[in-house]
N, C-alpha and C positions, 0 to 999 in steps of 0.2 A: 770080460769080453771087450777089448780093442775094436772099435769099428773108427771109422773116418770124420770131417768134421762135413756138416753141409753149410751151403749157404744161407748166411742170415735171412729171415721174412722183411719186408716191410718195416717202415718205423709206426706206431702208432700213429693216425693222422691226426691235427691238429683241429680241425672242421669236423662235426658230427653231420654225418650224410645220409640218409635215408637206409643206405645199404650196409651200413656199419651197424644197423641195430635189427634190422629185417632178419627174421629166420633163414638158412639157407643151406637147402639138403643136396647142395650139386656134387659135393665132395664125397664120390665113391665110398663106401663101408666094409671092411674085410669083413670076413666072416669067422664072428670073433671065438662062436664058441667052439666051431672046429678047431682054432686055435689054441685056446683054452682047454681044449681037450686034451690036444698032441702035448701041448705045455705037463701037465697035470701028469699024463704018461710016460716025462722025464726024455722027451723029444729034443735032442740039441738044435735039430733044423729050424723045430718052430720058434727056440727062444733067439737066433739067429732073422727067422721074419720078421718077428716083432720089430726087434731094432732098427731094421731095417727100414720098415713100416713106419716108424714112428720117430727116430734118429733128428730127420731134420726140425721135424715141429718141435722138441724140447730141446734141442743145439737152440735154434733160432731163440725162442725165448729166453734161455740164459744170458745170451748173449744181450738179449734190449735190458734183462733185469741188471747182469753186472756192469755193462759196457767193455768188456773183456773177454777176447774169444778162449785166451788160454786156459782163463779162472771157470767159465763157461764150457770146455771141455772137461776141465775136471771134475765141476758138477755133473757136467751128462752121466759121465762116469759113477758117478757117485749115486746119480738117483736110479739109474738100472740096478747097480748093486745092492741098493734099498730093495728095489720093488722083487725083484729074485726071494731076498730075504721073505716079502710080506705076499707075497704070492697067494700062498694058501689061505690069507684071511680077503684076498680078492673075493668082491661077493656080487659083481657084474650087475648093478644096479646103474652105475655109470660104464661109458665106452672106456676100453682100454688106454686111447690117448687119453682121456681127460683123467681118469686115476694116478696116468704117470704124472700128467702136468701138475697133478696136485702135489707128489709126491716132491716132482722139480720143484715148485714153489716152496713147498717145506725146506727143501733142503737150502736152497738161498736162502730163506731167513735164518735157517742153523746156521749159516756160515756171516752174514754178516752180524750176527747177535754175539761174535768170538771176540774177546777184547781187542784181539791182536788185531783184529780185521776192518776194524770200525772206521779208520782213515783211510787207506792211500789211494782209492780206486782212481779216484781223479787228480789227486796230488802229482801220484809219480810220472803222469803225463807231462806234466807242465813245464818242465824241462825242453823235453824233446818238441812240444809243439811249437815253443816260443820261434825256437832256433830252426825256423823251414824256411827252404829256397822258393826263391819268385815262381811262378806258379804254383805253390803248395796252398794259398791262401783259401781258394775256394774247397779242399781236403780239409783245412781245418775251422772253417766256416762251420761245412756239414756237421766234423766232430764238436763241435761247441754247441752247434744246434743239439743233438743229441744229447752231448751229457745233460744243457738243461732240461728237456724233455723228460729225461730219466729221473732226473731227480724230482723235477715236480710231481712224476708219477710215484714216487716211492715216498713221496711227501704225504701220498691222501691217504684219508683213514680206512684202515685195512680192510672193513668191507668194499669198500670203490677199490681200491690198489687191488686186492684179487682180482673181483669182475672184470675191470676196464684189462688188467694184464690177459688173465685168460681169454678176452674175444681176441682182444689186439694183437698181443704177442704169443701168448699161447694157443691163437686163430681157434679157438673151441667154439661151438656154435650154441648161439644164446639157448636154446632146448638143456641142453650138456650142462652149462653153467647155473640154469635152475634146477636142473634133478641134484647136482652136486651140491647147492647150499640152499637145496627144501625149500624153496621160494617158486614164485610163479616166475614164467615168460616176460609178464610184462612188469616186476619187478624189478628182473634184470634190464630191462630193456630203460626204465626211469633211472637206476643205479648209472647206466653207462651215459644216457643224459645228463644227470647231474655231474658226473668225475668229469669229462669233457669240457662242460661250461666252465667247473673250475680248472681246469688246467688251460682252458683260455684266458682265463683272467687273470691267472698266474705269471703265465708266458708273456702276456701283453705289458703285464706290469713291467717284467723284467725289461721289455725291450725298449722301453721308452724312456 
């Protein structure tokens, strides 16, 4: 199924804030197991909401995890195809976006773990960014901020690089991220404190 790309989320913030680690239920909740039902009963419409539903939260995070909306479409693509596949071992223990986010996260690591794949994400840029006209400087400012962002985030040890990706980029709410890896609230909550500090101290190095 071909659906559209949405617009990217936010970048990770660089400042841990009070509200970046607080629980927070304002984000409406479909009603997943009428969904799950229609789903089950082989409903084209429902596996159409879904995506719908859920499209820009795993577009948005691919795209902070690759830095590539293209390679980030293909993923999307890829991990709805997954999750069709595993459908029937869904066991609704986590919301539906967080089982797909999981699923998107697997599959970025499937795809960067490819020999082929291991270099260019930011190489092939480099060309094109060097060579930009007067006013492009503050465009590719922004892009430089990012990629290192990205990398220091893909730098921390994969317990923190899930958590910290899931709140930030995959916007999942700290509840969601403790039910999915069997820890408490405030597990999560120390997890995204510590990745944060380190990716300050990361970034600050760099910059100086």
């Amino acid at each position: 199924m071909n659906v559209g790309r949405a617009r990217p989320a936010q970048p990770l913030p660089l400042r841990l804030v009070d509200e970046a680690v607080r629980e927070t239920d304002a984000t409406p909740q479909i009603d997943e197991a009428a969904l799950m039902r229609r789903l089950a009963s082989g409903d084209r419409r429902a596996a159409e909401d879904l995506v719908e539903r859920t499209y820009a939260q795993i577009y948005a995070a691919l795209v902070h995890l690759t830095g590539d909306a293209d390679l980030a479409a293909d993923l999307t693509q890829e991990t709805y195809r997954k999750a069709w596949q595993a459908l029937a071992r869904f066991d609704r223990r986590s919301q539906v976006g967080t089982w797909l986010y999981r699923i998107a996260y697997n599959t970025f690591l499937n795809h960067v773990r490819r020999p082929q794949r291991l270099q260019p994400l930011d190489e092939r840029r480099m060309g094109a960014v060097r060579d930009c006209r007067p006013g492009d400087e503050d465009r590719l400012e922004r892009r430089e901020v990012a990629a290192r962002l990205r990398r220091a985030v893909l730098g921390l040890p994969e317990e923190l690089r899930f958590t910290v990706t899931a709140r930030f980029w995959g916007e999942l709410r700290v509840a969601e991220i403790a039910r999915l890896e069997e820890v408490t609230g405030a597990a999560i909550r120390k997890r995204l404190r510590k990745a944060v500090a380190y990716l300050q101290t990361v970034l600050g190095e760099e910059a100086a």
